[in-house]
C-alpha positions as CSV (number, residue, x, y, z in Angstrom):
1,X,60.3,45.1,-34.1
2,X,58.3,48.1,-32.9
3,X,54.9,45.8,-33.2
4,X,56.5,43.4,-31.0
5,X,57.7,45.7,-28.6
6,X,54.3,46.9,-27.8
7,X,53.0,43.8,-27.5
8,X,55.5,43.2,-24.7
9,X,54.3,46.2,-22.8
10,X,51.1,45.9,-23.2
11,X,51.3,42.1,-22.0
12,X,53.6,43.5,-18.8
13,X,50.5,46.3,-18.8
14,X,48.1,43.2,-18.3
15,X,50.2,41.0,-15.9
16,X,50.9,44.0,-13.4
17,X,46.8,44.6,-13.4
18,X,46.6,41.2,-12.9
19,X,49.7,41.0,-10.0
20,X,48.6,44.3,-8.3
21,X,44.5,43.9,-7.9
22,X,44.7,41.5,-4.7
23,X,47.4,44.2,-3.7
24,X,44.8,46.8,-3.8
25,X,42.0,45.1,-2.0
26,X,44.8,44.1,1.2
27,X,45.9,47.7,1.4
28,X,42.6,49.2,1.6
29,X,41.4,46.8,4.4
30,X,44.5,47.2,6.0
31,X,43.6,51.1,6.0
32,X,40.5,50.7,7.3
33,X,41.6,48.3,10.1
34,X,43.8,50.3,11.3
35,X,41.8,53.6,11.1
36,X,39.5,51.7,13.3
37,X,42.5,50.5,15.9
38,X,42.5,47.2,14.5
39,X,45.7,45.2,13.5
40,X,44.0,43.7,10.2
41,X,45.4,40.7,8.3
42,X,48.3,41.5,5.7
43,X,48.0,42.9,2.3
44,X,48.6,39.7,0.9
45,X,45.7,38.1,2.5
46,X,44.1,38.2,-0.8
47,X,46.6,36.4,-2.9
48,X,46.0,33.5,-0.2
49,X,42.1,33.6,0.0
50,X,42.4,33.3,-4.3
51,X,45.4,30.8,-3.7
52,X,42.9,28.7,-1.5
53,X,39.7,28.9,-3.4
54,X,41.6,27.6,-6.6
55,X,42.7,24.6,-4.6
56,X,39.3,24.0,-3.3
57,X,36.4,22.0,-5.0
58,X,34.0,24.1,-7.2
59,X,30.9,23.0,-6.1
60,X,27.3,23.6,-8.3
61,X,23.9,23.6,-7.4
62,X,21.7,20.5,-8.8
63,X,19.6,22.9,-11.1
64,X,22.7,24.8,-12.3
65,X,23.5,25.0,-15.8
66,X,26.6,25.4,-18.1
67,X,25.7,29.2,-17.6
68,X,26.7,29.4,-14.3
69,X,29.9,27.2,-14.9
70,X,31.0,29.8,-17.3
71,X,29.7,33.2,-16.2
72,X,32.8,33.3,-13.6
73,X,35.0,33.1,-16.8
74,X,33.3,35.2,-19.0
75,X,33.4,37.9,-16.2
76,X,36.8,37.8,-15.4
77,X,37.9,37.9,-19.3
78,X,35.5,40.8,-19.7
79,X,37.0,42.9,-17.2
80,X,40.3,42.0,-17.2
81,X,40.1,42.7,-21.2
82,X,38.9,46.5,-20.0
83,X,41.4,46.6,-17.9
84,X,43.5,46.3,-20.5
85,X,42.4,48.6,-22.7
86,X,43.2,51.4,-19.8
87,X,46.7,53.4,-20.6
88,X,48.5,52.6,-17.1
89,X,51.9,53.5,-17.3
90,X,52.6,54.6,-21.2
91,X,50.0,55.8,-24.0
92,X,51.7,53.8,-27.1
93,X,50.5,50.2,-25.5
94,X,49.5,47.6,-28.4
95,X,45.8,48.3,-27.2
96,X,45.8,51.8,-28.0
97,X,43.8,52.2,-31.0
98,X,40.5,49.9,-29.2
99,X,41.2,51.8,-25.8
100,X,37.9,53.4,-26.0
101,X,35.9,55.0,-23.3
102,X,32.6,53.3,-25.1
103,X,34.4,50.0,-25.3
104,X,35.4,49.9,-21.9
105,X,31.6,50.5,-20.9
106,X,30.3,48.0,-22.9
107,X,32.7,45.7,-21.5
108,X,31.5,46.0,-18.2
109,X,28.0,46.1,-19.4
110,X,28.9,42.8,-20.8
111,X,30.0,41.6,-17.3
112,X,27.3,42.8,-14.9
113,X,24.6,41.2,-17.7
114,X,26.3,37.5,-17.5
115,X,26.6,38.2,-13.7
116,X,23.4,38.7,-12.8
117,X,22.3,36.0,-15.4
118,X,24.0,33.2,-13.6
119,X,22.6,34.8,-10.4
120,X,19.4,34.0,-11.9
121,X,20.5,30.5,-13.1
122,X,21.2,29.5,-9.7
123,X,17.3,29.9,-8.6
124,X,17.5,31.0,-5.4
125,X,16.2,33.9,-3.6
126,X,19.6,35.2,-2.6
127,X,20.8,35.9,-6.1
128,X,17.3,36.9,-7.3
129,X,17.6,39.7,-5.2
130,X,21.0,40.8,-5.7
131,X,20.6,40.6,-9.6
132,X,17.5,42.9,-9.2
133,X,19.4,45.2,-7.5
134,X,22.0,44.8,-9.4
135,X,20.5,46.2,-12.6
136,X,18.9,48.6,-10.8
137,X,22.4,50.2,-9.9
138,X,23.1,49.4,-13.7
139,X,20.5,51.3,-15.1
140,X,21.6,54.6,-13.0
141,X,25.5,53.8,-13.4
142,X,25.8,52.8,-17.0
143,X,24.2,56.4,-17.9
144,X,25.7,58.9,-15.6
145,X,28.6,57.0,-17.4
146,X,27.6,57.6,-20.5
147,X,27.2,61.0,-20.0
148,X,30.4,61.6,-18.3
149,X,31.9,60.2,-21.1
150,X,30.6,62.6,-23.5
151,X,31.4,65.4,-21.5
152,X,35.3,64.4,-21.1
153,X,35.0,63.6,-25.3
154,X,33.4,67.2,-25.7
155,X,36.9,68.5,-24.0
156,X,39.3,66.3,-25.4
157,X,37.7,65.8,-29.2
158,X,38.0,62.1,-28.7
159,X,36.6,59.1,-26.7
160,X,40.0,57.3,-27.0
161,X,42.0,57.0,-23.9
162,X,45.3,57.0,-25.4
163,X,44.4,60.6,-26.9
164,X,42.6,62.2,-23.8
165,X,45.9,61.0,-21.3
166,X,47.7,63.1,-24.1
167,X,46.0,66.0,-24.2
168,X,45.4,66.6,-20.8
169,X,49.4,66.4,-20.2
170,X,49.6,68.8,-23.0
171,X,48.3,71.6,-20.3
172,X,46.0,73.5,-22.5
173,X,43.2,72.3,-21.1
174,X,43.5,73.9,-17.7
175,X,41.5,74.7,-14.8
176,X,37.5,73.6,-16.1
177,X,35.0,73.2,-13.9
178,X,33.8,70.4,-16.4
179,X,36.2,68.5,-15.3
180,X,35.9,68.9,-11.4
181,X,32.5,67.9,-12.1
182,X,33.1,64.8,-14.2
183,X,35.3,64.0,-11.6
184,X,33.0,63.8,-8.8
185,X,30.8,61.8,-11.0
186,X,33.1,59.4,-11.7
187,X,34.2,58.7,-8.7
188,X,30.8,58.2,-7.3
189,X,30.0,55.5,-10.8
190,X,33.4,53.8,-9.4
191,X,32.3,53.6,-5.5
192,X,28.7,52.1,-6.7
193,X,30.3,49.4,-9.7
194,X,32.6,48.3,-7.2
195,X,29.8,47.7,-4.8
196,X,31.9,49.9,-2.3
197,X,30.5,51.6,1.1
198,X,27.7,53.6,0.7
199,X,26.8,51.7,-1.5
200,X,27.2,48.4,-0.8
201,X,29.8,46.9,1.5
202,X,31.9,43.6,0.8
203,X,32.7,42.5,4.2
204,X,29.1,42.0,5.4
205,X,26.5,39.4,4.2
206,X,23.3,41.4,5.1
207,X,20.2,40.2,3.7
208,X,19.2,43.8,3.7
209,X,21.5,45.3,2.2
210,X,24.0,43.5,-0.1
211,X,24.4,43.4,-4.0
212,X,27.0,41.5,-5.0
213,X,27.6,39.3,-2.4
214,X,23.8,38.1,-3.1
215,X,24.8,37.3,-6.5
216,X,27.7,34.9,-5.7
217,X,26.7,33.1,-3.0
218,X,26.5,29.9,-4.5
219,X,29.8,30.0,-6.1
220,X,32.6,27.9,-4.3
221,X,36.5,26.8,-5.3
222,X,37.9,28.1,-8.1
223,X,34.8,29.3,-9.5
224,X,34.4,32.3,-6.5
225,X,38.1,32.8,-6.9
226,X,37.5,33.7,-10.9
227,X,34.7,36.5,-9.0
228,X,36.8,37.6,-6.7
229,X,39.9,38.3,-8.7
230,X,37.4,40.1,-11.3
231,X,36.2,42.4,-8.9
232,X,39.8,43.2,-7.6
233,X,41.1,44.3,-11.3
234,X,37.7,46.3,-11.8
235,X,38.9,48.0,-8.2
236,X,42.4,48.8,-10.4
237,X,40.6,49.7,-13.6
238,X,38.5,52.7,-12.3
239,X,41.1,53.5,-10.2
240,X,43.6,53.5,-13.2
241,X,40.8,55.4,-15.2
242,X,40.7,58.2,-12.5
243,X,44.6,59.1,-12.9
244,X,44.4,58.7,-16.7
245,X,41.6,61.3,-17.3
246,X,42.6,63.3,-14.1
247,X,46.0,62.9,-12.9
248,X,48.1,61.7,-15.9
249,X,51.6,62.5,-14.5
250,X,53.8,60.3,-15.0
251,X,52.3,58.1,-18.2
252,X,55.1,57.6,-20.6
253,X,54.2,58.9,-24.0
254,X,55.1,57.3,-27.9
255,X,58.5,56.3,-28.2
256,X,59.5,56.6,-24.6
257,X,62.8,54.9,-23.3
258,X,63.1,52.4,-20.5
259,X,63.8,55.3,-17.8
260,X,60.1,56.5,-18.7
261,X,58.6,53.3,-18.9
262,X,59.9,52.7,-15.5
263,X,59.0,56.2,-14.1
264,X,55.2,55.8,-15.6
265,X,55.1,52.2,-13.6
266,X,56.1,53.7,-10.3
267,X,54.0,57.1,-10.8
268,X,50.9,54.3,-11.4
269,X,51.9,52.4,-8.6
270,X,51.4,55.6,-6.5
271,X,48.6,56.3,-8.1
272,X,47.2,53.2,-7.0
273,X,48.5,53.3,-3.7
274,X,46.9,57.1,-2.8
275,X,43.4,56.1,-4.1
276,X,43.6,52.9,-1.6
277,X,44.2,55.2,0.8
278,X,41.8,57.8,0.7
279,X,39.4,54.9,-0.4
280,X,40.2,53.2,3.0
281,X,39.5,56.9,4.5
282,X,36.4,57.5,3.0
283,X,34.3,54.4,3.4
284,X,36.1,54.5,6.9
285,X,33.8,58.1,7.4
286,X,31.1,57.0,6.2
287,X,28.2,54.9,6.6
288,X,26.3,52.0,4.4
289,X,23.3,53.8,2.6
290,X,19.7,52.2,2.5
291,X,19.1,50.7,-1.1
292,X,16.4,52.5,-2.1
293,X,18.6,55.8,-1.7
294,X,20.9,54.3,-4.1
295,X,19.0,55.9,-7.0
296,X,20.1,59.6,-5.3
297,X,23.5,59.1,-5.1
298,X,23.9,57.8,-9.0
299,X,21.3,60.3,-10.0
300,X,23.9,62.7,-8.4
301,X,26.4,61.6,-10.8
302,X,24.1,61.6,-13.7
303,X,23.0,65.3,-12.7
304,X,26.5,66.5,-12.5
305,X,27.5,64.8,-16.1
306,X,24.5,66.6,-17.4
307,X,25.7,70.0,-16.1
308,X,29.0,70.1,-17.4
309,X,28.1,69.0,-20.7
310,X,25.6,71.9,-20.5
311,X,28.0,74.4,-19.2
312,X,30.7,73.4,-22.3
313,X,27.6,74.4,-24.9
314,X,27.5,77.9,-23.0
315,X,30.8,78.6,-22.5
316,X,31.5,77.7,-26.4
317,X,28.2,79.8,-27.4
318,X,29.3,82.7,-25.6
């Protein structure tokens, strides 16, 4: 009974991800337009741009193959499985024992690699470039990633999510400037994988400057609304990431009752809704970086991952 119950909250886990991405993406534009005077569509725009595209004919380039048919697929299952795997609203989910910080990167390693090789499939210049600029972002992101993941594992004692959300509720982990730094770091890795302003910007088609816009260019129908809905759960998942590790009031713990269940689903429904704002005021404040300056903001992240793993050895060896 107890197996089956989880199973039910971790599918209602995996439907509300799926429900609430296009949710996300309207509310931040709808921030943005309005922090620039504008009226802005709604914040359901998106569930009709997805709604439209799925009704619209997928249509493939002569020189296409199967890979680019299925890379839209394999990208949203990819992410939408990490998604997943993040604790939301309770810590006892059915995906609790694989919700692992080094699964969840490789995951959306796994993404980004069939991504960019459909890019390439399509063989024009457009995607050429955006897949080589996507990996260069990669090759920055993945380990500033990496390395904030070991420093949060070094505090914790575990790379699970489950257990991390649970010990940094337990309160004996307070104030750590480890943690302020990871923070920063991962917050900068989620801006530049979700191809956010500085470092890229969705709403513009630039040759210049855009990444992942490049890389999809070709895909029409159902096939862009498969991208599009992927990149609106990745939005949710490093947003849901950031309140598990940092701010996990709220999550319902093992063996919570329905009242808990329902407060950790409102508390992650804020969650959400704060992070589209002050995502909204951010990229509002600030302006699109230059590509080849890309490499200083990750390396930023990297640097600060670095230092707080550093500072944990000291402050243990003292």
């Amino acid at each position: 009974m107890s197996m089956l119950v989880g199973l039910l909250l971790q599918g209602l886990q995996m439907a509300l991800v799926l429900a609430l991405a296009p949710l996300l993406v309207g509310w931040v534009r709808k921030v943005k337009a309005r922090l620039t005077r504008r009226r802005g569509a709604s914040v359901l725009q998106p569930y009709r741009d997805i709604f439209r595209l799925l009704h619209k004919e997928a249509v493939l380039a002569d020189n296409a193959s199967w890979l680019f048919r299925v890379a839209p697929y394999l990208v949203f299952a990819a992410i939408w499985v990490a998604a997943a795997l993040v604790p939301t609203y309770a810590t006892s989910l059915a995906f609790s024992e694989a919700a692992d910080l080094i699964v969840i990167v490789a995951l959306l390693g796994s993404a980004r690699f069939f991504l960019a090789l459909a890019a390439l499939d399509a063989g024009t210049s457009f995607g050429g470039i955006g897949a080589s600029r996507e990996m260069m972002i990669a090759a920055l992101a993945e380990p500033a990633m990496i390395m904030l993941v070991f420093s949060l594992a070094l505090v914790a004692g575990t790379t699970s999510l489950s257990a991390v959300a649970e010990h940094m509720l337990t309160g004996d982990v307070g104030l750590r400037v480890t943690l302020g730094l990871a923070l920063i770091g991962l917050v900068i890795v989620a801006v530049a994988e979700n191809g956010r302003i500085p470092v890229d910007n969705p709403a513009t088609h630039l040759e210049l400057t855009m990444v992942h816009e490049a890389m999809v260019l070709e895909y029409a129908g159902r096939h862009l609304a498969m991208i599009e809905l992927a990149a609106a759960v990745k939005l949710v998942l490093y947003v849901s990431l950031l309140g598990t590790l940092f701010a996990p009031w709220g999550i319902a713990q093992f063996g919570a009752g329905p009242q808990a269940l329902a407060i950790g689903i409102g508390a992650w429904v804020g969650k959400l809704a704060v992070a589209g704002l002050l995502l909204g005021l951010f990229e509002t404040s600030i302006a699109k970086m230059r590509v080849f300056r890309v490499g200083e903001f990750l390396g930023a992240a990297l640097l600060l991952g670095l230092l707080g793993t550093l500072l944990l050895f000291v402050s243990r060896n003292l």
